[in-house]
C-alpha positions as CSV (number, residue, x, y, z in Angstrom):
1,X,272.6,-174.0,-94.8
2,X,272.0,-173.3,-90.8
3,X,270.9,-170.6,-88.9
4,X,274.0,-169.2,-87.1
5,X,273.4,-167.1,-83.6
6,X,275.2,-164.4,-82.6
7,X,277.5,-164.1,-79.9
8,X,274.6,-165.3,-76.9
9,X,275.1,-164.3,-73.0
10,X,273.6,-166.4,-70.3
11,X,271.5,-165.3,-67.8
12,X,268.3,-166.0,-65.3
13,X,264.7,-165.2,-66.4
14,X,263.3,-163.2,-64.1
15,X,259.7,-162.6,-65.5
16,X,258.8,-161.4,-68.8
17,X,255.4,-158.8,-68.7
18,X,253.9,-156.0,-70.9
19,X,254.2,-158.8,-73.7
20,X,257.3,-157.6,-75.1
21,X,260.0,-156.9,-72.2
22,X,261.6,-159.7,-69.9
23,X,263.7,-158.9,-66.8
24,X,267.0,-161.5,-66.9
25,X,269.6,-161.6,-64.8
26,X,272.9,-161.7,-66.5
27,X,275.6,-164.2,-65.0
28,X,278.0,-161.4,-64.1
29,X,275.1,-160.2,-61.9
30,X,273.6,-157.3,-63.8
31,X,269.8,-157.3,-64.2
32,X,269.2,-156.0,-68.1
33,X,265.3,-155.7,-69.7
34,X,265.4,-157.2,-72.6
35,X,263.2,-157.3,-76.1
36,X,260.9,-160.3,-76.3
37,X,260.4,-160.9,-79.9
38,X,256.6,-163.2,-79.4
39,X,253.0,-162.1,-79.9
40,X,251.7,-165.4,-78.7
41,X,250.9,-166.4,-74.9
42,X,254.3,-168.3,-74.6
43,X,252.6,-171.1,-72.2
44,X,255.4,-172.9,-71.1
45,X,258.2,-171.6,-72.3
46,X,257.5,-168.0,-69.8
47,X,259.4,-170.0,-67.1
48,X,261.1,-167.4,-64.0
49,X,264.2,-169.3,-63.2
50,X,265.1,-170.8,-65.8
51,X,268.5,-170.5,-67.9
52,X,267.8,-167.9,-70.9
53,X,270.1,-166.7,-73.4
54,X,270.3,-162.9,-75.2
55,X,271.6,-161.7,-78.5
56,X,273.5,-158.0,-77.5
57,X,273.0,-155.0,-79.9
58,X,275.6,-152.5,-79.9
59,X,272.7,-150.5,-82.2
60,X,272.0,-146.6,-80.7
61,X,268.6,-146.4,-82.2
62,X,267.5,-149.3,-80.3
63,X,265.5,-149.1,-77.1
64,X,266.6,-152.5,-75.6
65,X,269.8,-153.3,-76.6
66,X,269.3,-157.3,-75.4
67,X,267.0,-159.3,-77.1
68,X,265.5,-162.8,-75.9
69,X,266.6,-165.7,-77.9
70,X,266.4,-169.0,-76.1
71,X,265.8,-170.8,-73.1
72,X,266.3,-174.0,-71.4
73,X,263.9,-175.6,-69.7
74,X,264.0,-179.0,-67.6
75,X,262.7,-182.2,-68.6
76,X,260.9,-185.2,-66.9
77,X,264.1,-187.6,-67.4
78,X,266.7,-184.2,-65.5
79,X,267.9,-183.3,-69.2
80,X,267.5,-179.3,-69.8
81,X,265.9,-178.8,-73.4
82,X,265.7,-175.7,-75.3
83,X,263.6,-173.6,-77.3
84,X,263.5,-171.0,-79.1
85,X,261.7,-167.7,-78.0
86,X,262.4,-165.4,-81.0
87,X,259.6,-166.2,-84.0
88,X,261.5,-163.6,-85.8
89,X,264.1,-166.8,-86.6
90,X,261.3,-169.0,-87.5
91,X,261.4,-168.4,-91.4
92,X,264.5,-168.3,-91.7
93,X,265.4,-172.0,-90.0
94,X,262.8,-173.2,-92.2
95,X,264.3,-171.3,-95.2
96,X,267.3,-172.5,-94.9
97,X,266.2,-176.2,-94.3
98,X,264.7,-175.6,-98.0
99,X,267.2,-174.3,-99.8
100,X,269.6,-177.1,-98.2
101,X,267.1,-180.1,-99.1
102,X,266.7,-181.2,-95.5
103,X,263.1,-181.1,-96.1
104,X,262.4,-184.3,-98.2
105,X,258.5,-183.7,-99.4
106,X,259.4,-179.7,-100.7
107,X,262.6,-180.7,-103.0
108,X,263.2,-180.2,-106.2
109,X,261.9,-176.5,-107.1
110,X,263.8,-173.9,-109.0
111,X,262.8,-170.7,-107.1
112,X,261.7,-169.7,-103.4
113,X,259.9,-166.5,-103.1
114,X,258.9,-165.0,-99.5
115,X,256.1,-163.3,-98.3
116,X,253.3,-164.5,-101.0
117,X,250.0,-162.5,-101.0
118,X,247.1,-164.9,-101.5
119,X,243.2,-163.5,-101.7
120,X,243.5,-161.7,-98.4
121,X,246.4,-162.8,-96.5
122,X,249.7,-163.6,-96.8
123,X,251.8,-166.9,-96.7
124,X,255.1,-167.7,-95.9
125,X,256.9,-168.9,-99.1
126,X,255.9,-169.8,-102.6
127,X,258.2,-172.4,-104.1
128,X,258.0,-172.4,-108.0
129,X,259.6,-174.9,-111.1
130,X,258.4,-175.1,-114.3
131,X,257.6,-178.8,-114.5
132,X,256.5,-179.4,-111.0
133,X,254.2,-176.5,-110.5
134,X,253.7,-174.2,-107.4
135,X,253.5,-174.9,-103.7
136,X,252.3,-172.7,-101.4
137,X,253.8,-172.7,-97.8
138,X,252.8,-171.3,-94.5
139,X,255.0,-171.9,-91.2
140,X,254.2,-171.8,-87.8
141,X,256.6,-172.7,-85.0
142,X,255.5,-174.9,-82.2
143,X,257.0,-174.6,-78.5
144,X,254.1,-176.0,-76.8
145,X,254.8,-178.7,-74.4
146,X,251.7,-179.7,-72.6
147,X,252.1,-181.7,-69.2
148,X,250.9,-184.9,-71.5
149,X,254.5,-184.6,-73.1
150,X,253.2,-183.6,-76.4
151,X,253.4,-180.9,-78.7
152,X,250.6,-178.8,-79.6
153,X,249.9,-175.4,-81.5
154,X,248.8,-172.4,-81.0
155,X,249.6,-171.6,-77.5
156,X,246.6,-168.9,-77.6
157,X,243.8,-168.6,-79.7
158,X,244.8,-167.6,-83.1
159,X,242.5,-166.0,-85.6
160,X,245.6,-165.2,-88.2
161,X,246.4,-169.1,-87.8
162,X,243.1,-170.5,-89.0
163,X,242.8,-167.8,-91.5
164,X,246.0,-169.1,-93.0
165,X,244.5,-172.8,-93.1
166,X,241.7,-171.4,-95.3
167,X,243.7,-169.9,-97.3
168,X,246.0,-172.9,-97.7
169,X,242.3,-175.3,-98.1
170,X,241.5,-172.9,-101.1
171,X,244.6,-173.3,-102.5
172,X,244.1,-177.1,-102.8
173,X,240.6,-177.0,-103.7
174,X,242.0,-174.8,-106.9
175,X,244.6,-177.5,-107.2
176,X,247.7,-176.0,-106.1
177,X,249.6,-177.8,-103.9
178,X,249.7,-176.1,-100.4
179,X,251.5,-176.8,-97.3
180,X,251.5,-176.5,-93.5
181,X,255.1,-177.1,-92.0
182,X,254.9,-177.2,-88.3
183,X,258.6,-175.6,-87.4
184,X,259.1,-177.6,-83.7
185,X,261.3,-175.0,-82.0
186,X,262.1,-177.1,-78.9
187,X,264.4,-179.9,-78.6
188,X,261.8,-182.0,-76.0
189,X,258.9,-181.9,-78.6
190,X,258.8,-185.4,-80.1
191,X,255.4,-184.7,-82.0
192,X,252.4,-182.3,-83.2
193,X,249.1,-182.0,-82.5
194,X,246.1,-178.8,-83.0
195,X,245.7,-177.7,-79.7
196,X,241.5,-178.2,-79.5
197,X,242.0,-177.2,-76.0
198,X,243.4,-173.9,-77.0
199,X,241.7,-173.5,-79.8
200,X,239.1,-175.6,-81.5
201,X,238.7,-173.2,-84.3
202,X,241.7,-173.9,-85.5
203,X,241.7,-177.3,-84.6
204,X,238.9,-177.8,-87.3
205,X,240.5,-175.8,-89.6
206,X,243.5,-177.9,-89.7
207,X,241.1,-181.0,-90.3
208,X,239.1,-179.4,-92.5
209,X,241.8,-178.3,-94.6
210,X,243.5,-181.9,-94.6
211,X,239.8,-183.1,-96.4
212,X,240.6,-180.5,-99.1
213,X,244.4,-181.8,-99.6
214,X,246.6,-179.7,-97.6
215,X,250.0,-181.1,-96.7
216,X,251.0,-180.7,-93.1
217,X,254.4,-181.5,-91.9
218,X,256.1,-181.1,-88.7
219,X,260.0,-181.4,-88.5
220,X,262.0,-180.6,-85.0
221,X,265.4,-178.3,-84.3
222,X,268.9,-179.3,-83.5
223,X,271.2,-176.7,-81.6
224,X,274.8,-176.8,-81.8
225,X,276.8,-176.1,-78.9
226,X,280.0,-174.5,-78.1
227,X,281.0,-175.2,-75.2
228,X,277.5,-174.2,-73.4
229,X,276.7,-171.6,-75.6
230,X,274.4,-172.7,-78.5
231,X,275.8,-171.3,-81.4
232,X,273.7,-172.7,-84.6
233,X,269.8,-174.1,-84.7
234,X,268.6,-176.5,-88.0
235,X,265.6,-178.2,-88.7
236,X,267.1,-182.0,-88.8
237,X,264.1,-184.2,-87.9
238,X,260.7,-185.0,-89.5
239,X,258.5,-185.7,-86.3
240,X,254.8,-187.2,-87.2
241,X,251.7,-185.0,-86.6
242,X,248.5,-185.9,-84.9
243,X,245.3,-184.8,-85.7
């Protein structure tokens, strides 16, 4: 299973501001505001000038009938990379990746079940089999490049993000099996780290909720292309995390 995009058009970021609208320039020369589907701070994938694609929505109850999927942004060696802007997709690349056995480690379970409440917050997916047990999943998708040419998350501080670590610590202190998967979102990301400069909270979260037995896992996208246009994202790679 893959994650299929809609028909995407190309255009120019112009600048993206009041968090969730971005100004693009389309390549047949008409300027459109577009949705901007991302709470976080977006460091370094907020590029004016770079080559961005939109989803269209031919929906009359929408406000914005663009919305801002993916952009492509240059790379040390001249190569263009992209990631993806839309979290909203996040889930479902990893869900797919599940049900299709392309992550190794989370194989081998009978049921998936989404949106899991847990004491006071909610995780990601639940995977559940009779003879193996539970495991608890949270995602959380990574398109921080930092000028050191690693990968790092968050990209802001994130409260939600280390709640979800304690969470995901007290599920393995109880003995259930619990799991971080880092979804890498951009093609020039070749590994993951907590960003303590961001956010050292979270950074000794993560740490602190490796001592108690947490799994964390970081795997990296492919896009297919037609032509230009990318037309499908998959997780394909397991990339190594640093803490």
């Amino acid at each position: 299973m893959t994650l299929c995009y809609p028909t995407l058009i190309p255009g120019v970021l112009l600048k993206r501001y009041k968090r969730f609208l971005a100004d693009v320039r389309l390549d047949d020369g008409r300027e459109v505001v577009a949705h901007c589907p991302n709470t976080g701070s977006m460091k370094a994938v907020n590029v004016p000038g770079c080559r961005v694609w939109l989803s269209p929505s031919d929906n009359p109850k929408r406000k914005l009938a663009w919305t801002w999927e993916l952009i492509g942004l240059p790379q040390p060696d001249g190569t263009q990379a992209l990631a993806s802007v839309h979290t909203g997709r996040t889930n479902r690349i990893v869900e797919a990746a599940l049900s299709d056995g392309t992550v190794a480690a989370l194989t081998g379970y009978a049921t998936l079940k989404r949106e899991v409440k847990v004491d006071e917050a909610r995780l990601d997916f639940l995977l559940s089999d009779p003879m193996r047990g539970n495991a608890y999943i949270e995602v959380k998708q990574v398109t921080l490049k930092e000028a050191d040419g690693h990968g790092y998350f968050p990209d802001a501080v994130s409260v939600r993000g280390t709640k979800h670590l304690q969470t995901l610590a007290r599920l393995a202190q109880r003995g259930e099996r619990a799991v971080l998967v880092f979804c890498v979102a951009h093609e020039g990301i070749e590994d993951v780290a907590p960003a303590a400069h961001i956010d050292p909270a979270y950074a000794a979260a993560l740490k602190d909720a490796l001592r108690h037995g947490v799994e964390v896992l970081a795997y990296g996208v492919t896009f297919e292309r037609e032509g230009k246009a990318p037309t499908v994202v998959k997780l394909s790679r397991a990339l190594p995390v640093r803490v």
